[in-house]
C-alpha positions in Angstrom: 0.0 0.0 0.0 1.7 3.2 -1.2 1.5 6.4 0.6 -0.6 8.7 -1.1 0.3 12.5 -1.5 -3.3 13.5 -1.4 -4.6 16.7 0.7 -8.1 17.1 1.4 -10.4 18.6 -1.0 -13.4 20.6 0.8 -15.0 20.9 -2.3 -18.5 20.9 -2.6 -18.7 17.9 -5.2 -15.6 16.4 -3.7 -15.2 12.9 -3.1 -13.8 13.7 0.2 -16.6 15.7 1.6 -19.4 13.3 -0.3 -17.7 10.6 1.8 -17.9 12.7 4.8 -21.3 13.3 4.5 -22.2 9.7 5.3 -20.8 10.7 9.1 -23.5 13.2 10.7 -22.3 14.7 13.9 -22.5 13.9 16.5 -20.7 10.2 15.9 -21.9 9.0 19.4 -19.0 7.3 19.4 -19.5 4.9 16.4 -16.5 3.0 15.5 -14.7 3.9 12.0 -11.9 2.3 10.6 -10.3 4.7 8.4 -7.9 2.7 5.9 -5.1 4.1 4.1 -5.6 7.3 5.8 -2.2 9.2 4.9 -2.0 12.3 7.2 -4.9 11.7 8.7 -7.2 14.7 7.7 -10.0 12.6 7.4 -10.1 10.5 10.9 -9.3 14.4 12.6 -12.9 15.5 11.2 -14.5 12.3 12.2 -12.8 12.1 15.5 -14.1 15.9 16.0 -17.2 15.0 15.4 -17.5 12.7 18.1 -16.7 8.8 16.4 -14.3 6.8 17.6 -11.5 6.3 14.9 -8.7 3.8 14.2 -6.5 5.1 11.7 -4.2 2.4 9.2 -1.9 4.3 7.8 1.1 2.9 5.5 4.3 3.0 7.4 7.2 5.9 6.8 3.7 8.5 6.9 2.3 8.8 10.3 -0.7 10.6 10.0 -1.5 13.3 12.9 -3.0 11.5 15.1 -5.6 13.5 17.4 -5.8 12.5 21.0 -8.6 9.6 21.2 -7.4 8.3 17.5 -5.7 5.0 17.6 -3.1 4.6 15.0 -1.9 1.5 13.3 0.7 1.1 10.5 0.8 -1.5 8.2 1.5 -2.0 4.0 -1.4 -3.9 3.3 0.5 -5.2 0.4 2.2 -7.2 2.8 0.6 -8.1 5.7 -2.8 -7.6 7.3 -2.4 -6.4 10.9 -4.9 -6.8 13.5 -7.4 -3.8 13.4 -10.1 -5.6 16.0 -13.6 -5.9 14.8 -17.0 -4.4 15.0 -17.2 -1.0 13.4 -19.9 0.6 12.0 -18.1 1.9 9.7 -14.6 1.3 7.1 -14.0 4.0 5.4 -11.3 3.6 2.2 -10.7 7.3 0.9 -8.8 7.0 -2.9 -7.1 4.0 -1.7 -8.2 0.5 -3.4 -7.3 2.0 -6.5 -4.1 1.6 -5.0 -3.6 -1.8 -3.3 -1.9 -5.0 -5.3 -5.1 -7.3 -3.9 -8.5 -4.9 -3.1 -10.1 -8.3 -3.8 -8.4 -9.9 -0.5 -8.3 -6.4 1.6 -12.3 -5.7 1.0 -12.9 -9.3 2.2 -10.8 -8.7 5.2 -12.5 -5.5 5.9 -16.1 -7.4 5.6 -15.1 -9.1 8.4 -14.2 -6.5 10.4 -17.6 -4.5 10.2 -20.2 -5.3 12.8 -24.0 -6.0 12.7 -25.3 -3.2 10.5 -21.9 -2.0 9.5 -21.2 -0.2 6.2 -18.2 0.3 3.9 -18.0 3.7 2.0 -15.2 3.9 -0.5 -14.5 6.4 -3.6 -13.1 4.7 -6.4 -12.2 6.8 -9.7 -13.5 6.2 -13.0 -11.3 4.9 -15.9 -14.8 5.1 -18.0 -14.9 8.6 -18.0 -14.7 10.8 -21.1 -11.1 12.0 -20.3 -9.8 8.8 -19.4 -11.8 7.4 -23.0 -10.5 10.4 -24.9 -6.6 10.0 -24.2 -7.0 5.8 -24.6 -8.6 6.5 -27.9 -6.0 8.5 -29.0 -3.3 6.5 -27.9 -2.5 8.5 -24.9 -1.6 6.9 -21.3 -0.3 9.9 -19.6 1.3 9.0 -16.2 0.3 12.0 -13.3 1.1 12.8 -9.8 -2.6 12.5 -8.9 -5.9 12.2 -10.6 -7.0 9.7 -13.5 -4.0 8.6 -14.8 -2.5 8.7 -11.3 0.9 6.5 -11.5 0.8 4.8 -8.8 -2.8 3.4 -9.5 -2.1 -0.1 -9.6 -5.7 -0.6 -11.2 -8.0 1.1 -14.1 -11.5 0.2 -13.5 -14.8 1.0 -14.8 -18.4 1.1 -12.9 -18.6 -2.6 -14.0 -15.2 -3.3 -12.9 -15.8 -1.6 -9.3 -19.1 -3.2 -9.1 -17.5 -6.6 -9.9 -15.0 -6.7 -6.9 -17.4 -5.5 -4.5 -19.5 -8.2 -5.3 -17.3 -10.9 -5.6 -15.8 -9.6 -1.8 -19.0 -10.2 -0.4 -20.5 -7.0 -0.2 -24.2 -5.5 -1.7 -24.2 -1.6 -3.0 -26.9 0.3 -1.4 -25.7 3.6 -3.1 -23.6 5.5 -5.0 -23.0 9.1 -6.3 -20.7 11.1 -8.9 -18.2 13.5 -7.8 -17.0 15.8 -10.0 -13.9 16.8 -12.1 -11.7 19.0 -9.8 -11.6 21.9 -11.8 -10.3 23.9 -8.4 -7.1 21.7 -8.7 -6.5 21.6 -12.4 -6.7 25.1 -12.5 -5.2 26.6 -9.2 -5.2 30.6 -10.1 -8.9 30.5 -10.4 -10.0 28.2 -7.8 -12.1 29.9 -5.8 -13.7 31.8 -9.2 -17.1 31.5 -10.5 -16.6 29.9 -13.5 -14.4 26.8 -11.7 -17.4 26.7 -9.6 -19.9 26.6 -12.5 -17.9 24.1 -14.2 -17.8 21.4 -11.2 -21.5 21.8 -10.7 -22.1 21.0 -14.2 -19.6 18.1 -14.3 -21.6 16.6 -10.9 -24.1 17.4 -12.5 -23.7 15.3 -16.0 -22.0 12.5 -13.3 -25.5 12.3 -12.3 -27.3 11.8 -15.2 -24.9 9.5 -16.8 -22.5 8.4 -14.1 -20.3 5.7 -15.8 -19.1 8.4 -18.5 -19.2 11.9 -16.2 -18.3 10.8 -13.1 -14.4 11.7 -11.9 -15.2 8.7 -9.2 -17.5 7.0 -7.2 -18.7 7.3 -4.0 -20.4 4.3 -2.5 -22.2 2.9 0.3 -22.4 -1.0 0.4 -23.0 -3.5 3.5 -21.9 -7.5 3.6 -24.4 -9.2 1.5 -26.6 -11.5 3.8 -24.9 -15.0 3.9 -21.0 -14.3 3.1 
């Protein structure tokens, strides 16, 4: 499991604050397991918000840790550690995407989510009409971050995603588009109208027709009843 140089994006069609959105405050001390967390931005909002939070981070980046946030290190690639059992919820931010065997870590994590527990993941999209536009012309660029990330490991589509899940033992109960980061591609005019206008209308075509528009997927899914 590489460490991934991601910050957190506030944005309003974000993944990061789609998936945060599934954790209301207060937590009432629900139990997340926050998997490939880097520095730890996202278990500091959820531990704010009042859930209790174990953090697996890759080793060589420890995250910082808030007071109340158990930390473990491990490179999933390598070994799975022992991360206890019965949360309510996993939580893996732009990370499976990154992982030799997500088939073998998301049956893991199955296990480790309680009666009425939930996994909520963002995956990206390699069916989107960027990703389809430099394939068709021959292209496979290799960036820091984003689509064509280089240290993604794996290129899949809605069908792909949905594929794994299912055969790791777990049912989707929902999923949403984020949109094309427009904020990040074009720093100097981040906060400007027209950036904002362009990532509502790119949620918004994610949401009509999500396995061409949508930058990545944001999903909800629970252990399907018998695995």
């Amino acid at each position: 499991m590489s460490s991934v140089p991601y910050t957190l994006k506030p944005d309003r069609f974000s993944s990061h604050t789609l998936l945060l959105e599934h954790f209301p405050s207060p937590g009432g001390g629900s139990r997340v397991l926050d998997v490939g967390a880097g520095e730890g931005y996202l278990s500091r909002i959820l531990a704010a918000r009042g859930y209790q939070v174990v953090c697996l981070a890759a080793p060589g980046l420890p995250p910082g840790v808030p007071p109340g946030v158990a930390l473990i290190q491990a490179d999933l690639d390598l070994q799975i550690p022992e991360a206890g059992c019965g949360f309510s919820f996993v939580l893996c931010g732009d990370v499976l995407e990154h992982l030799r065997d997500p088939l073998a870590v998301l049956r893991w994590l199955r296990g480790l989510l309680g009666p009425g527990g939930r996994l909520v993941t963002s995956l990206p999209n390699s069916g989107h009409a960027y990703f389809r536009l430099n394939v068709l012309l021959g292209r496979f660029p290799s960036h820091a971050r984003g689509l064509f990330d280089r240290t993604h490991l794996h290129f899949f589509t809605w069908r792909g995603w949905n594929q794994l899940l299912a055969e790791a033992g777990f049912r989707i109960e929902a999923v949403r588009p984020t949109a094309v980061p427009f904020g990040l591609v074009l720093p100097r005019w981040a906060d400007s109208l027209a950036v904002r206008l362009l990532e509502r209308i790119s949620y918004g075509l994610g949401r009509i027709w999500k396995t061409m528009f949508a930058y990545q997927f944001v999903v909800t899914a629970r252990p399907h009843p018998g695995t």
